[in-house]
C-alpha positions, -999 to +999 in steps of 0.1 A: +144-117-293+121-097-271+092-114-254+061-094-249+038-104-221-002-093-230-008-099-192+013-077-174+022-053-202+060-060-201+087-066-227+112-091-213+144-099-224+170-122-205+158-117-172+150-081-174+118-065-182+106-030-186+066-016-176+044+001-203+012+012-204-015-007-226-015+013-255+023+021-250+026-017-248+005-024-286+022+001-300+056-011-293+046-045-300+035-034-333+063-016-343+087-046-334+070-077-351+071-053-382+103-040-377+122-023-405+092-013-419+082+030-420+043+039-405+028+073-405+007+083-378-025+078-394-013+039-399+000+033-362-036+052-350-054+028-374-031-003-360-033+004-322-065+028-319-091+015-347-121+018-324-110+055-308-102+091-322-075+100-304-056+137-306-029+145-332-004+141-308-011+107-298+013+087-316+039+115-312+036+105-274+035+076-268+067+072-291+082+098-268+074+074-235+086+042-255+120+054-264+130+063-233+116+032-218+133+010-241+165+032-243+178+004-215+183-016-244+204+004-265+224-028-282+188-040-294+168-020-309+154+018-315+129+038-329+135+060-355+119+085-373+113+087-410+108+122-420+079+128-441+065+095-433+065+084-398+083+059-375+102+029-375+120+003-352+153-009-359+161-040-347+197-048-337+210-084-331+223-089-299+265-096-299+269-134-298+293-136-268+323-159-275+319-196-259+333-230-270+303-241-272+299-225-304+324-244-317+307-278-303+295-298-329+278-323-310+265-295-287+250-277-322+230-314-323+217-315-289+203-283-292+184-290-327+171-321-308+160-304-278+140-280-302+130-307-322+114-323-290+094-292-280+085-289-316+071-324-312+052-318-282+036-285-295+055-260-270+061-232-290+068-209-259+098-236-249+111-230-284+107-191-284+120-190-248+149-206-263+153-183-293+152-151-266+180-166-245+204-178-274+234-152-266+228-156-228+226-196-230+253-195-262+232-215-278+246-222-316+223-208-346+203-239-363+191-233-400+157-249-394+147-240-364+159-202-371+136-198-401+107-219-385+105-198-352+094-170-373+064-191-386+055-205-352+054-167-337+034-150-366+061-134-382+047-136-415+053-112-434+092-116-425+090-152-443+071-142-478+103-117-485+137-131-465+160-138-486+168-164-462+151-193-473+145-206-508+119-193-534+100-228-531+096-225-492+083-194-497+057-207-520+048-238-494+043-208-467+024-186-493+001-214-499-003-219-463-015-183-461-036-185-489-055-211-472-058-203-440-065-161-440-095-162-468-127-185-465-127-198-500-114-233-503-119-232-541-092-208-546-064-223-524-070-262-536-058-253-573-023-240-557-019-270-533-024-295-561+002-277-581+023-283-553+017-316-548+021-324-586+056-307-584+089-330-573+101-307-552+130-316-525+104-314-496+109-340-462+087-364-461+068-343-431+067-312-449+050-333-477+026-348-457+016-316-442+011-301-475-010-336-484-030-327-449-041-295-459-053-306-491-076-328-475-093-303-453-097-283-483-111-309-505-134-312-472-143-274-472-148-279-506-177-298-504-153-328-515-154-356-490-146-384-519-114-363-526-105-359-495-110-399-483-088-408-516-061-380-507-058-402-467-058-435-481-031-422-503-013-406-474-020-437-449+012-451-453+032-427-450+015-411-417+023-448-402+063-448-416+069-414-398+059-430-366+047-398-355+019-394-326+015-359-337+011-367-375-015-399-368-031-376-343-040-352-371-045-379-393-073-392-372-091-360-371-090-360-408-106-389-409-131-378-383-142-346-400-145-369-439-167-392-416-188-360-403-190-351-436-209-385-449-232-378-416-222-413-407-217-396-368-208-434-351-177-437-368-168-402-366-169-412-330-149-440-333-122-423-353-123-389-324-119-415-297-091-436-315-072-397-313-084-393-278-066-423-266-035-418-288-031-380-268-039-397-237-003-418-240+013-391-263-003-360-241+013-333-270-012-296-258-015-281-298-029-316-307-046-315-274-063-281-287-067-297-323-085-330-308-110-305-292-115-284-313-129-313-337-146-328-305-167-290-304-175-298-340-186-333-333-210-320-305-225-293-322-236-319-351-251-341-317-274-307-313-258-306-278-249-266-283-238-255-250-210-282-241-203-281-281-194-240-273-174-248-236-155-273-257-148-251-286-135-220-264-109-248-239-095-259-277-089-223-286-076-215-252-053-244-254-040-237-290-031-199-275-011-216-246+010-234-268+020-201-284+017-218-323+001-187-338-007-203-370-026-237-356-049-207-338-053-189-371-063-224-382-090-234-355-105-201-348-110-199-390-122-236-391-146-228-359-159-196-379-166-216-408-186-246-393-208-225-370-213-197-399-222-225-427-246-240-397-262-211-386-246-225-351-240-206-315-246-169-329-232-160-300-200-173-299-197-164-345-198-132-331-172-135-301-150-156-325-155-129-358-139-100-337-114-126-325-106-130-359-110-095-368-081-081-349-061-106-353-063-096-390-060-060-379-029-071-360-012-097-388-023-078-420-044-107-433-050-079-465-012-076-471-002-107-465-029-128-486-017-104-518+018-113-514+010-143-511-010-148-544+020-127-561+044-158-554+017-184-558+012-170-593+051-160-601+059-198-593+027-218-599 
């Protein structure tokens, strides 16, 4: 997998790199995340150029300077043209050199561990980083992992139509989309209470995930009563998994029900309870979670200015951690509060064109109709 580096315009892959120019650099981003897939002109200038109107031969160009930049990498990838309709990249997978490890059994285990572990502690650059250097490291394939890198680096599209993973996984990831890329509560809650009614072969942390976002949507909602019966319901089973990062969450649930109530001292209580648990269990994306509902907490105090430094270190924080979908999240959930409380106008704005390209840039459009396709098919 090639990395792409936003600061220095370069693609990297194992150790080597090649330099593009900005737009050379978006537009070969673009074309790999959604690779496979044909784009005329008019879509890449739409994609890459929305605010400019460049000449006719822009795309043309540019295309010419990426192919013979990337042409040092032959064995993974090309673009090719689709006549009548555009371009496309072609991704190819990089040959898995021979190595007993492969063969290692116990080696396959220490690997899904070791990802396990960054998974825990919120670095989803460790795990992508990982995922780049498989055939250099011969690093065995892992069937969770494989399919939930994807997820972590915004490759959604790729996990509402793989025929990779089963139909119902799908329908866990289209409900996740549902909720998070549209601002009506309303219309996701009937779909994750389906879900939750189903007995369906889920872990119990992929259950209590799905029972997490439920709550912030019976909060969003206008719900709090729902949402205070859907933790005491989940209480126990937060505390079996023994997980810092679950009870971390957990906490912040609990936080924003008690914001909710305006009872603002124990909304304290429960934000410092998740301070302290970070402090011993320092894991960044619940770092950038705990602060983002710290912003939230401060704006209800009235104290706007450190409420908006807080609000932009979370979202800063979240991007380190390279877990696309907990930013989608958070820069949603921050949109929401400060929209619904007429809050920091400056910052909606900042935060709206945030949000804008990054729906430029995922598709939100696409990706919320396929999405309500296989919520409906299977719900």
């Amino acid at each position: 997998m090639i990395q792409f580096d936003s600061d220095t315009c370069q693609a990297v892959y194992a150790g080597g790199s090649i330099q593009l120019l900005p737009k050379e650099f978006a537009l070969l981003r673009f074309l790999y995340e959604h690779a496979g897939r044909a784009f005329s002109r008019e879509e890449l200038l739409d994609a890459v150029w929305p605010l400019e109107a460049p000449v006719d031969r822009t795309v043309d160009d540019h295309i010419y300077r990426i192919r013979k930049k990337i042409s040092v990498w032959p064995h993974l990838l090309h673009v090719g043209t689709v006549r009548g309709q555009g371009y496309k990249l072609i991704r190819h997978a990089p040959l898995q050199q021979e190595s007993p490890l492969l063969q290692d059994s116990q080696f396959a285990d220490d690997v899904h561990r070791m990802l396990g572990k960054y998974h825990q502690l919120g670095m989803g650059a460790a795990m992508q980083l990982l995922s780049t250097h498989r055939s250099l490291l011969s690093l065995p394939g892992d069937p969770y992992y494989d399919d939930y890198l994807h997820f972590i680096q915004g490759d959604f599209e790729w996990l509402l139509s793989t025929d990779s993973i089963s139909d119902w996984q799908k329908v866990l990831y289209a409900a996740f989309f549902h909720a998070t890329l549209q601002f009506k509560p309303e219309a996701s809650l009937c779909y994750f209470e389906r879900l939750l009614d189903k007995d369906l072969p889920l872990s119990r942390e992929w259950r209590s995930d799905l029972r997490l976002n439920a709550v912030h949507l019976y909060l969003e909602a206008g719900s709090p009563k729902k949402a205070q019966e859907a933790l005491d319901s989940l209480r126990k089973d937060i505390a079996d998994l023994h997980s810092p990062s679950f009870t971390a969450l957990f906490l912040l649930k609990e936080m924003y029900v008690r914001l909710q109530e305006d009872d603002l001292a124990a909304a304290a209580v429960k934000l410092e309870e998740c301070g302290a648990l970070l402090a011993r269990h320092p894991i960044r994306r619940e770092r950038g979670a705990f602060l983002a509902a710290k912003a939230i907490y401060l704006y209800r105090l009235g104290k706007i200015p450190l409420a908006g430094q807080t609000l932009d270190e979370a979202l800063e924080t979240i991007r380190e951690t390279h877990f696309i979908p907990h930013l989608l999240i958070h820069l949603r959930m921050a949109l929401r509060h400060l929209r619904s409380y007429s809050l920091d106008e400056a910052r909606q704005v900042k935060y709206a064109r945030q949000w804008d390209a990054l729906s430029m840039h995922y598709r939100f459009g696409e990706l919320l109709a396929a999405a309500e396709h296989l919520l409906r098919k299977h719900l």
